[in-house]
N, C-alpha and C positions, 0 to 999 in steps of 0.2 A: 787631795786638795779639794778645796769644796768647788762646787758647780759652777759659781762666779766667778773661776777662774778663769784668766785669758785662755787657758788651755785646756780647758776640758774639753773631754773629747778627741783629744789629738791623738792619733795615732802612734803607735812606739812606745820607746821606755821613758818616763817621765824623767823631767830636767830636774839635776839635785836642786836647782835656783827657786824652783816652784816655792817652798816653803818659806821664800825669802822676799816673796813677789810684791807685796806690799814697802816690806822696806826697800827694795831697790826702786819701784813709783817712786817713791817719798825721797831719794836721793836723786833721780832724774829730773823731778820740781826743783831741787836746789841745783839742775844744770853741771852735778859730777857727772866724770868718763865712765866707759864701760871699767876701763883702768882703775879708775879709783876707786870704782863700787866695787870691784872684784878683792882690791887691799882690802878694803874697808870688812868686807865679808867675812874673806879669813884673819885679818887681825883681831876683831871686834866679837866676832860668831861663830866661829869653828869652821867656816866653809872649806871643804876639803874635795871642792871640782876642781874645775882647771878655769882659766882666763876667758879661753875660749868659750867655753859652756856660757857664762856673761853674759860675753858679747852676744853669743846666736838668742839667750832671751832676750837681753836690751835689742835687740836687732826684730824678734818679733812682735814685744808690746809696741814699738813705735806701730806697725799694720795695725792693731788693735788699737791706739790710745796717739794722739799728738806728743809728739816728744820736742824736747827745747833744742832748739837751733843755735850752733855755735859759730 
């Protein structure tokens, strides 16, 4: 992932969601779940993580980025 990513540099095995990071931004603006972004992922894109994985990104761009308040 390129440099600008909220996670570069992080230590560990990189999140499958990295390459997705933009479009799940871009659904957190239209105020979807971690839930729905995760349907959305593997209906729409082939995403083949788990639920979980989501959540703990959406869980860390909020430290990096304001997320919408429900």
């Amino acid at each position: 992932m390129a440099a600008s990513s909220a996670f570069a540099g992080k230590p560990g095995r990189p999140s499958e969601c990295e390459r997705f990071e933009s479009l799940i931004l871009e659904k957190l603006q239209q105020e979807l779940s971690a839930q729905r972004i995760y349907q959305d992922l593997s209906a729409e894109h082939g995403f083949t993580g788990s639920y979980d994985s989501v959540k703990r990104f959406v869980r860390r761009l909020g430290r990096k980025r304001e997320l919408p308040i429900h």
